[in-house]
N, C-alpha and C positions, 0 to 999 in steps of 0.2 A: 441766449440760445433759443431758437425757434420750438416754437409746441406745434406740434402738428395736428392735421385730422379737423373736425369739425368744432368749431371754437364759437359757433351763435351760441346767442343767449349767457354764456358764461359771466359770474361778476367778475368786476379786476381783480378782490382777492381769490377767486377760485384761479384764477391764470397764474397772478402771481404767484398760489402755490405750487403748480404744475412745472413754472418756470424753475422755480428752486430746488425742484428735484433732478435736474443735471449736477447738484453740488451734491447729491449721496452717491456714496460707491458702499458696494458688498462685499464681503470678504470672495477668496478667490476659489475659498472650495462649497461655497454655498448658493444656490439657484437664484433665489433674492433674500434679501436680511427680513427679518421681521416688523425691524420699525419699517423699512420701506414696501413692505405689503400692507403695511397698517395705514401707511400714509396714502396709497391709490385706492384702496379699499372704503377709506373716508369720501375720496374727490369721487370718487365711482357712485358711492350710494349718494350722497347728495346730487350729484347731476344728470344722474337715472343711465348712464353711458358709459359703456365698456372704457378702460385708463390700461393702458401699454405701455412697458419699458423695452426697447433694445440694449443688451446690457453685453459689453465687450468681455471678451476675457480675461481682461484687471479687473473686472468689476464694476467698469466705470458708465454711466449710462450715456448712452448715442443717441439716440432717438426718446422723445415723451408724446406720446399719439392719445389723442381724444378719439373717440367711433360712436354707434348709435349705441342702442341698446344692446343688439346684440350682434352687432359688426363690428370690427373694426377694419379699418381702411389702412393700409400700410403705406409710408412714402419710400421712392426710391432708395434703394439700399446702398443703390453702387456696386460696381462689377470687380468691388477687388474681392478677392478669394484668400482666405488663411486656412492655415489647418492640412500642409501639405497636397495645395490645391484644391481640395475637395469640399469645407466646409467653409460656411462663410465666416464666421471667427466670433459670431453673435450671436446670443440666444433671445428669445421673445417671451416676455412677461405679461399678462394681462389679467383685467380679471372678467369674470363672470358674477352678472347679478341676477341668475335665478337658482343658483346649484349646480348649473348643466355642466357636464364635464366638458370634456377637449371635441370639436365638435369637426366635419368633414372640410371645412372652408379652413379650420385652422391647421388639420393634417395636411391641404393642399399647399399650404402658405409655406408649414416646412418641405415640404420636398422641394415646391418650384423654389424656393428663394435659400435652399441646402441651411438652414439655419445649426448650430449645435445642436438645439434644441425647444423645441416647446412647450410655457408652463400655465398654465389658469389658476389664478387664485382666487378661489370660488367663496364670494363677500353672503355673510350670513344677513337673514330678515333685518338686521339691529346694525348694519352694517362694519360686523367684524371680517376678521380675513379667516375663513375658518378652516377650512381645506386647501390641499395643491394638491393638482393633477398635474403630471408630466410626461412627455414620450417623443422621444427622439429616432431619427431615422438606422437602418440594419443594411449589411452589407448586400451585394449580390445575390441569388438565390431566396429570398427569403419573401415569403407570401403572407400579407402585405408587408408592402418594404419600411413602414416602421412599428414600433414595439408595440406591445402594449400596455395602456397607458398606467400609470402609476398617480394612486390616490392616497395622500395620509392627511392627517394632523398636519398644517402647516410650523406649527413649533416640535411635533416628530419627524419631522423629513431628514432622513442619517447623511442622502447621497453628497457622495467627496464631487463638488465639482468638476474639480481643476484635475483628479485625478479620474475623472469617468470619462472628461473628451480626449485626452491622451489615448485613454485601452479604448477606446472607440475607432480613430484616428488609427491606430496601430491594426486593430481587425479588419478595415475596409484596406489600410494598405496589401495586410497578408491574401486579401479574397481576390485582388487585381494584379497585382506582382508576379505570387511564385508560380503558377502554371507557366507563362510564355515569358520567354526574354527577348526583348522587343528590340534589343540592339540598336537604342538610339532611334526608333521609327515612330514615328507619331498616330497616337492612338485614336482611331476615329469610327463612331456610328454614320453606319450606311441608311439612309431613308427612303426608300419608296411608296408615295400615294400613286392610287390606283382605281380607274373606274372602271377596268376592267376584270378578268380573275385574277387569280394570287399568285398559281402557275406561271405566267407569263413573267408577272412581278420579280418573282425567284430567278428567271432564268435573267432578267433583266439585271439583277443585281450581282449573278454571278458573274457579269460581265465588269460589272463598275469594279467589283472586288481586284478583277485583273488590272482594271487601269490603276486602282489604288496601288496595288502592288507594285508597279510600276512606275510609281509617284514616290516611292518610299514609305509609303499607308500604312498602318498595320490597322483592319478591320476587326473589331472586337465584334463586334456585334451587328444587326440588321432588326429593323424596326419595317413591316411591311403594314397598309393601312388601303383597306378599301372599302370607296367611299360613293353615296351617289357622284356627288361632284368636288371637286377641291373647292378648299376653303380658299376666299379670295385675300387674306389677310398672313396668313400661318400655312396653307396649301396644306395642312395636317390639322385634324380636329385637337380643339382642346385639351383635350382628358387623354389622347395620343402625346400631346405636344407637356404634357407635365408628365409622362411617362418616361418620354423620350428624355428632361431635364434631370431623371430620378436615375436613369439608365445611366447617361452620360457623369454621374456624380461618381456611381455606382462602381463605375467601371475604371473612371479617372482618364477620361477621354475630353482632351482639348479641343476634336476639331468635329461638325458634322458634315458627308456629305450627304447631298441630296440628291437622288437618282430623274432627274429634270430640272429644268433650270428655271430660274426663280427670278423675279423681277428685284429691280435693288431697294422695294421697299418689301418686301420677301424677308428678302436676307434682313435687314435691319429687322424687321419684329420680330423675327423668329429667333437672332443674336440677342437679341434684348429679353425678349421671353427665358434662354436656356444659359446667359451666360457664357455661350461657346461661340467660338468662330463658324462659322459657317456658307458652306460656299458649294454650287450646283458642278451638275456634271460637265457642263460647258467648260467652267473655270478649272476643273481637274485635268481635262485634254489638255487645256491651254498649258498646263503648267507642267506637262511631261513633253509637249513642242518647246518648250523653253529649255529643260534640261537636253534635251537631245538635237537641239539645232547645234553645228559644228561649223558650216560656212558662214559665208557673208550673205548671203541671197537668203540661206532657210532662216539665221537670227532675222535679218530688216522681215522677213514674213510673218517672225513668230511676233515680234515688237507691234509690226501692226496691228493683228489681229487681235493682243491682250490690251492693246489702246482704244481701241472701238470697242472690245466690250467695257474695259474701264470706265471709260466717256461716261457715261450715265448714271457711274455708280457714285462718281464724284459730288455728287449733288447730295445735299442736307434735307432735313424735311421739309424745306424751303425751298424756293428759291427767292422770295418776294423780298427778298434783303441785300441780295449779291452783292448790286454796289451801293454805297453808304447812303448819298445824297444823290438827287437830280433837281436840275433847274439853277434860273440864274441866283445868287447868294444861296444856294444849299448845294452850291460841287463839295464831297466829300476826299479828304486827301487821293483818294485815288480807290484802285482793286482792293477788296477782300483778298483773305488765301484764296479761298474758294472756287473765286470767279478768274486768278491769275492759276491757278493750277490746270484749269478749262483750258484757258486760252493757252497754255501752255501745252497740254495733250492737242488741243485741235492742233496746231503750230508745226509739230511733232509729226502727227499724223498726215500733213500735208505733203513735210520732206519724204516720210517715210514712202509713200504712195507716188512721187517722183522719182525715189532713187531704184526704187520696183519697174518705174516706169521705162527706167534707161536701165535695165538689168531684161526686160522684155523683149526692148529691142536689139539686143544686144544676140538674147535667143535668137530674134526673127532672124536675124542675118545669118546667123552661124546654120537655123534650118534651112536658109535660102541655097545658102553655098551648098548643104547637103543637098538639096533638092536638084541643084545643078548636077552634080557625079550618079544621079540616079541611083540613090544607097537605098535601098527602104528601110523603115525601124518599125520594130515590134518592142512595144513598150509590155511590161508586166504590171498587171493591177490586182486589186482585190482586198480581202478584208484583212485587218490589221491583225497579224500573227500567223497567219495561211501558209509561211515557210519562202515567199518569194524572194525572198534574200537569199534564202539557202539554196534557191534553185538558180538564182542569177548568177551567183558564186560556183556551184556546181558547174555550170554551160560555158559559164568565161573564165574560170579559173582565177576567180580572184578572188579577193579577202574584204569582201564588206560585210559592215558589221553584222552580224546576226544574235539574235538574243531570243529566247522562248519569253519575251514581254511584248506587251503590247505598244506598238508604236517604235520598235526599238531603229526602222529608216526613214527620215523625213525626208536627207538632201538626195535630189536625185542622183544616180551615179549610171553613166553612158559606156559601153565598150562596144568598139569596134570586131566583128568578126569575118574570116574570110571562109565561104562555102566552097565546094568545088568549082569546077570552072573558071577561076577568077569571079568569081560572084562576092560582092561582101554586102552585109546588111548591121544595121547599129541599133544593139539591142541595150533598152533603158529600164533600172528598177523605180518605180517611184514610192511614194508614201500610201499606207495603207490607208484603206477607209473605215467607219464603222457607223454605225449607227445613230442618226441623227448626229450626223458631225458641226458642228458648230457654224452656222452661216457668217460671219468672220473667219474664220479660220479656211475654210474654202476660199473666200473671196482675196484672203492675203496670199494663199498659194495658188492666186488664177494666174501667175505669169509662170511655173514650174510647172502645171495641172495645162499650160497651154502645150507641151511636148505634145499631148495625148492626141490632139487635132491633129498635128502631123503623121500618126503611127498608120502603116498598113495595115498591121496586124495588132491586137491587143490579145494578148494571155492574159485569162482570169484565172487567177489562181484560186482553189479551194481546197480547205482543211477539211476535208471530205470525213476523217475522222471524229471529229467535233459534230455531239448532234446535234446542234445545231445552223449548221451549215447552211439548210434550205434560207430559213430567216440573215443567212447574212449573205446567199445568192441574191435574195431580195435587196437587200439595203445597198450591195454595191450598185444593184443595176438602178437601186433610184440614186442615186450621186449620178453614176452616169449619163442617167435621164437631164438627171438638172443639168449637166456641166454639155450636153447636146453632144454626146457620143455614142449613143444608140444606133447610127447609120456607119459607125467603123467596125469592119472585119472585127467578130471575135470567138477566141479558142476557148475553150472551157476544159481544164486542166485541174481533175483528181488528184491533190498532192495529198503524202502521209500516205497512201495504201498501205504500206507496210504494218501499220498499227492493227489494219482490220485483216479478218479472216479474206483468204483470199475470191472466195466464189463470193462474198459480200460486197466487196468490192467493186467484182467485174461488172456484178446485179447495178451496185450503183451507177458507176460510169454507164455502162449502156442503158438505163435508165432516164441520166441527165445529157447523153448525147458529148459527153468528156472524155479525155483521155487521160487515163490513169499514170502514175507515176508516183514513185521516192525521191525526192532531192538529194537522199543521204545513199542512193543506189545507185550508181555511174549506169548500170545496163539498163534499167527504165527507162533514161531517156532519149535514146536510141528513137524511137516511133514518135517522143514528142518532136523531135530536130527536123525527123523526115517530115512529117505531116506541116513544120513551120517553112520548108521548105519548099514543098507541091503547093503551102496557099500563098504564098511572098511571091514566089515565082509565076505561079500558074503552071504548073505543069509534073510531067515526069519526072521521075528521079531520073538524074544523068547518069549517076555509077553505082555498083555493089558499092557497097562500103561494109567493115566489120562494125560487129556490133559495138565495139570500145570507140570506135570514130571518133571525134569532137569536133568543132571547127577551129580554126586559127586565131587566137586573139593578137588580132594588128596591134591596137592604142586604147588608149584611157580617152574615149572622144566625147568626156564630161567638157560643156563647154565653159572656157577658162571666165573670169567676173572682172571684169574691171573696174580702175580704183580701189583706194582703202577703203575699208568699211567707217560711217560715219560715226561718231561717239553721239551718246546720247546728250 
């Protein structure tokens, strides 16, 4: 068995005694045995250097670490977790050779690395074992999050081991459990760094909270940290990020997200740092487009755009190894995983980005042919959860989905309407937008997001009730900006009124230059139909109409896809 840690200078018999301590085990309800504090206590004072056991919970010892004097250096532990996820199933023995008790680098050791617990056995002038101090980590609520420490007699130490990590184990169950029943939903911390104020932070996250929601999330908690600048390693400081390890134990949270997206050597120290999966806001959109893609055009969209973010992530802290050998007499049998998995996403990515391509044209023709019957279309946009489902459904009388989540329409859905006169116009719902939407994820819906170049009219929809609306008037019209729709006609349409008082309301809309409305009120939209009708047409109303009026829903002029859809 290997000895770890700093091994110059040592004689062979000091190694070999080091080595032989993998062959003792301690009983199961005791911290460490006596003879085996006697025996690092020896190797300790003669080598002037802190001696370390990882000792599992048979007893049996995992790890033998040599350090300096008054460090020790820990090696990898390994990310498997015992102890009903939370603990890691190992306690840390070491000792001290000046007296000092359990010191701030050892408290850190146990949180970040969730140990059972930590012990010093503090080696006297003459180098006996004369004292133990020990202290283990405290549930939720409790300031600071471990005990405090505990010093005796190393031959009066009473505590039951094997019976203390149990009702320990039992306590942080009952602190994380009984308040919520999480119904199967996966427990995760929210993180925002921030170089801005905190304010902002908060609102930014009460957003992430909704997508989590949406994702099947259950948010236990939020971690906010503002910083001059992000750290280029962790994007969160240190003494944050062993916080954040201490929270996530605390709470019995397998996943974090992260409120910005993080590069994929991000993710990896920051997974390696805390233990937990971890994954940015990018990846959280992405994975509620997965759930909610229904066609064949929205999945091959959602496929591509989680393949180009994947692409990059596939890579090791390496690359310098991909393929085995080069040159002539060093061809090595062929690809790595690694490098066949690459090649296999790019491969993927190529088909995927063709069958888009003939799913594009496929649009162009079907808008050709429209464009021929001189139909116009007023497409509906705006921010993700604004109600434009419920107002597309409301005006065509149809049943798409609608849901108070975020994200709840991706595939576009088209109806045909007839106005007075023989007039007909085809009016389309699309997918909302939001905030810093993933540039993948745009670029795979540039063939569904091309409808919007054909629209005469665009209605922006806005949750006028949500305060913060202005900031998501903003974000749609930068998507906009990018996607070069800023020169199409467009309506700006107050939905939810009903929520607010009504003179608050009016103030707002004639304010923002909108027109107010309920989706869930038939007589509201009276004035929105007329005014979509005086700017499609240019002109006059042609007839009275009562206020209940609608127009006629011809067809479902969703345009049809051809071909099966590809298997992966």
């Amino acid at each position: 068995m290997k000895v770890h840690g700093n091994l110059t200078g040592l004689k062979p018999s000091q190694r070999d005694r080091l080595e032989k301590l993998y062959d003792r085990k301690v009983p199961k309800e005791r911290i460490i045995s006596g003879p085996l504090a006697q025996s690092i206590a020896e190797l300790s004072f003669e080598t002037g250097r802190q001696v370390g056991l990882t000792l599992d919970r048979a007893g049996r010892v995992v790890h033998v670490i040599v350090g300096e004097a008054e460090k020790l250096f820990l090696p990898d532990l390994g990310r498997a977790r015992a102890g009903r996820s939370r603990f890691r199933g190992v306690r840390l023995v070491h000792t001290h050779l000046r007296g000092e008790g359990l010191t701030r680098d050892d408290l850190t050791d146990l949180s970040r690395l969730q140990l059972d617990l930590i012990a010093a056995v503090l080696v006297s002038s003459d180098g006996r074992p004369e004292h133990l101090e020990h202290t283990h980590l405290l549930p939720i609520g409790n300031d600071p999050a471990w005990a405090r420490p505990t010093r005796t007699r190393l031959h009066e130490d009473t505590l039951d081991f094997d019976a203390f990590i149990a009702g320990l184990e039992d306590e942080f169950a009952r602190s994380t459990v009984g308040a919520i029943e999480t119904q199967g939903q996966v427990r995760a911390l929210a993180v925002h760094v921030t170089t801005k104020s905190k304010a902002d932070a908060e609102e930014s996250l009460r957003e992430l909270g909704e997508l989590a929601n949406t994702a099947g999330v259950l948010i236990v908690d939020r971690v906010v940290q503002r910083r001059p600048q992000l750290d280029p390693k962790f994007v969160i400081g240190r003494g944050k990020l062993d916080e954040l390890l201490l929270r996530s134990m605390q709470l019995d949270c397998e996943l974090i997200v992260f409120d910005q997206d993080l590069s994929p050597a991000q993710v990896r120290a920051i997974g390696d740092a805390t233990d937990a999966k971890v994954i940015d806001r990018s990846q959280l959109i992405l994975d509620i487009f997965a759930r909610r893609a229904h066609t064949r055009e929205g999945k091959l969209q959602v496929e591509l755009a989680q393949l180009r973010y994947a692409l990059p992530r596939l890579a090791h802290k390496t690359t310098a190894l991909s393929r085995l050998m080069g040159g002539v007499g060093g061809r090595g049998p062929g690809e790595t995983k690694l490098e066949l998995d690459r090649r296999r996403a790019r491969d993927r990515i190529h088909r995927l980005e063709r069958e888009i391509e003939d799913l594009e044209t496929h649009r162009a023709t079907l808008r050709a042919r429209r464009s021929s019957r001189d139909v116009p279309v007023v497409s509906i946009v705006g921010y993700t959860n604004a109600g434009k489902s419920t107002l597309f459904n409301a005006i065509t009388q149809s049943a798409v989905l609608a849901e108070d989540k975020l994200f709840a329409t991706l595939d576009t859905t088209t109806r045909r309407l007839r106005f007075p006169a023989e007039r007909e116009l085809v009016m389309t719902d699309t997918v909302g937008f939001i905030r810093d939407l993933p540039k993948d994820l745009v670029a795979a819906f540039k063939a569904t997001l091309e409808e919007l170049h054909e629209a005469d009219l665009l209605l922006h929809i806005v949750d006028c009730a949500d305060p913060r609306h202005p900031q998501q008037i903003e974000a749609v019209e930068r998507v906009l900006a990018d996607l070069g729709l800023l020169d199409r006609p467009r309506l700006r349409v107050f939905n939810k009124t009903d929520r607010l008082d009504p003179a608050l309301a009016e103030n707002l809309c004639a304010g923002a230059g909108a027109l107010g409305v309920s989706a869930l009120r038939r007589d509201t939209l009276r004035p929105l139909l007329a005014e979509v009708e005086a700017r499609v047409w240019r002109g006059p109303l042609t007839t009275e109409r009562a206020a209940d009026w609608m127009p006629e829903v011809l067809a479902d002029d969703t345009p049809s896809q051809p071909g099966p859809a590809s298997s992966p």
